[in-house]
C-alpha angles and dihedrals in degrees: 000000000000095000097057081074104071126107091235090056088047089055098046094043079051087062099044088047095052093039079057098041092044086057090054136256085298098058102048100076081049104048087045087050095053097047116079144158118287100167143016116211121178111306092337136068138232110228123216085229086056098053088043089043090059096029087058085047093059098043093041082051086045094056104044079053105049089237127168104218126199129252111308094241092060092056096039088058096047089046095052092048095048084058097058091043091058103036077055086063101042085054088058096039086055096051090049090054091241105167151163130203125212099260092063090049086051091058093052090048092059100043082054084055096056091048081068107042097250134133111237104250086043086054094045089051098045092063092045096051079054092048093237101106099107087034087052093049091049096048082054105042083048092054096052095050092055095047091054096044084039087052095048103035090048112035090057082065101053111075116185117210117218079232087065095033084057094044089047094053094049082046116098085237090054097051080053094055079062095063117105138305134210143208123185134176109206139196122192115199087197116215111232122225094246096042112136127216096263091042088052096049082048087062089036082053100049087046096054087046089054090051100055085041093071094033079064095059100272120146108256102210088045091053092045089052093045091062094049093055086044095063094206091132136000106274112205112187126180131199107236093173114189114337139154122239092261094055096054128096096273082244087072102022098085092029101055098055094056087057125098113218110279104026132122123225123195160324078250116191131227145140096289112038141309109297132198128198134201121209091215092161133017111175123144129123142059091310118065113173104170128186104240120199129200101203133154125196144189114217129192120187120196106244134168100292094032116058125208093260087049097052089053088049092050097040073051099053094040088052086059106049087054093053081051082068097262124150124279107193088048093048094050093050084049103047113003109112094199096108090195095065102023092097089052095049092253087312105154091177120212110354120196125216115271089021092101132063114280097244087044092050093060105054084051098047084058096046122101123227101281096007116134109221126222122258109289140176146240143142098287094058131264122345141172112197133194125199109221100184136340125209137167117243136196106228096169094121098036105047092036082052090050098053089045086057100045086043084058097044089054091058098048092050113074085053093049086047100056089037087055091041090053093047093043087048090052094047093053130083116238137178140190119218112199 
């Protein structure tokens, strides 16, 4: 049948498959024997181990709580529904080619690590000793799924009127959206379960020298790249992006508003390690004077036909042209492979600062008007990069105006989505199989 052929069935049958495996050869025809189909939705099912995997969740929450739940079949009922609902929006999400590949799920994972204190591997291991890793994976791989397809289905249904956007500003929720903003760049030296004393002074130690590293006027980012490459010690290392005090982890959230932009606190110690944080970016306020940078770049990415050392050769060879006096803007439509920018020849406009990645922002930063950087390297693959003007802009209106709007969106999100679950719930055929 058609429906045996979705991602979300794979990854459920995955499940079922390691839990038997796990039991040993005797229990898988068993465990196969005793799932079945409870429900068919669309062109996807609803399996009887999916329905006991989230009903012994909420008993084994319910306990650690101390929390009186109501009657099982009415669990049983919501529980059964929520699945539908949400098979109904992988399906979607499927159709729409929304994916993520392992390394992103990595990174969450980890993130999700460092929420409890925990070094990765350690984590890792923990959910396979407990026989959840691939269930985990999947939960969050699933999740994720269902956040990117919420976030564009939804937010194409909210519209915010400039009426609402005024009334929200002179509002007293409005003067606290004002308040500050951070951006920290963050390294984490993780503690393992077996370290010694000695071996635990000797992080304390690097940590410390990292820190007075960049006290003394090294690059941060360059220092935090250099010992991973070194290898000493793990470096963990985590993307906060722009948030404000109260949305950091409470290590960072008091210690981050008594730093001035551009300085390092730490090492800092917690559960998990010794961590240092950067203060890279502080705006926030009435007054918003943002850097603002003009650049245009070229990126090659190694693909299937094109390795890593033949993309270098090629950035290489395209830098060189241009220095010949040929044409940027030509050369980047003909070669570049960053589709945003292509049209533009490799035009990325104003900038401002904070709005690049970090390892493209400092070449850039380092770049004069009309100079031609080197090679360089970031996530996305290969680039050279050329500043064609910097300025200073007052952003104050427009970004003030920005967070009002995204503040009012996020009101207005949780009640469109109900009202689009209940309508897509209502469009899709569903039926119970007893």
């Amino acid at each position: 049948m058609a429906y045996k052929t979705t991602i979300s069935l794979l990854a459920r049958t995955c499940f079922i498959a390691a839990v038997a495996f796990s039991l040993g050869n005797s229990a898988i025809a068993q465990r196969v024997l005793l799932d079945r189909v409870i429900a068919l939705v669309d062109q996807d099912v609803v399996l009887q181990s999916e329905m006991n995997l989230r009903m012994a969740d909420i008993y084994s929450a319910a306990a650690r709580d101390n929390r009186e739940l109501p009657p099982e079949d009415e669990i049983r009922d919501d529980v059964l529904e929520a699945l539908i609902i949400e098979s109904i929006q992988l399906q979607m999400a499927e159709q729409v080619s929304i994916r993520f590949d392992d390394d992103m799920i990595n990174r969450v994972l980890n993130n999700m690590a460092q929420n409890s204190g925990m070094p990765f591997d350690q984590y890792v291991a923990t959910l396979e000793n407990n026989g959840v890793y691939l269930q985990t994976r999947d939960q969050v791989r699933r999740q994720m799924m269902l956040q990117e397809l919420q976030r564009g289905m939804v937010n194409r249904r909210i519209s915010i009127t400039n009426q609402e956007i005024d009334n929200f500003l002179n509002s007293e929720m409005g003067r606290e959206v004002m308040s500050a903003d951070y951006f920290i760049d963050h390294l984490l030296i993780p503690f393992a379960s077996g370290d010694s004393i000695d071996e635990r002074d000797a992080k304390l130690k690097y940590a410390a020298d990292i820190v007075a590293r960049v006290s003394e006027g090294e690059n941060f980012l360059e220092v935090r790249t250099a010992a991973r490459r070194a290898n000493i010690f793990p470096v963990e290392t985590t993307d906060f992006g722009w948030r404000k005090a109260e949305n950091l982890p409470n290590l960072f959230s008091t210690i981050v508003e008594d730093m001035e932009q551009g300085a390092v606190e730490g090492p800092i110690e917690a559960g998990n390690g010794y961590h240092v944080i950067f203060l890279a970016g502080k705006r926030g306020g009435t007054e918003q004077i943002v850097k603002q940078t003009n650049v245009r770049h070229i990126m090659l990415s190694p693909n299937e036909i094109r390795n890593e050392q033949q993309t270098i050769g090629e950035i290489n060879e395209l830098r060189e042209r241009i220095l010949s006096g040929e044409d940027f803007a030509s050369i980047a439509r003909q070669h570049s492979d960053d589709a945003s920018s292509v049209v533009a020849g490799g035009d990325l406009d104003w900038v401002s600062e904070g709005g690049m990645p970090r390892e493209f922002e400092i070449v850039v930063d380092q770049l004069e008007e009309y100079e031609l950087s080197e090679p360089f390297e970031t996530a996305t693959g290969w680039h050279i990069a050329e500043v064609l003007g910097r300025r200073e802009t007052d952003l104050s209106v427009e970004y003030s105006r920005s967070q009002a709007e995204q503040t009012l969106r996020n009101r207005k999100f949780d009640i469109e989505l109900q009202n689009w679950l209940i309508e897509i719930r209502e469009e899709a055929f569903v039926e119970l199989v007893d």
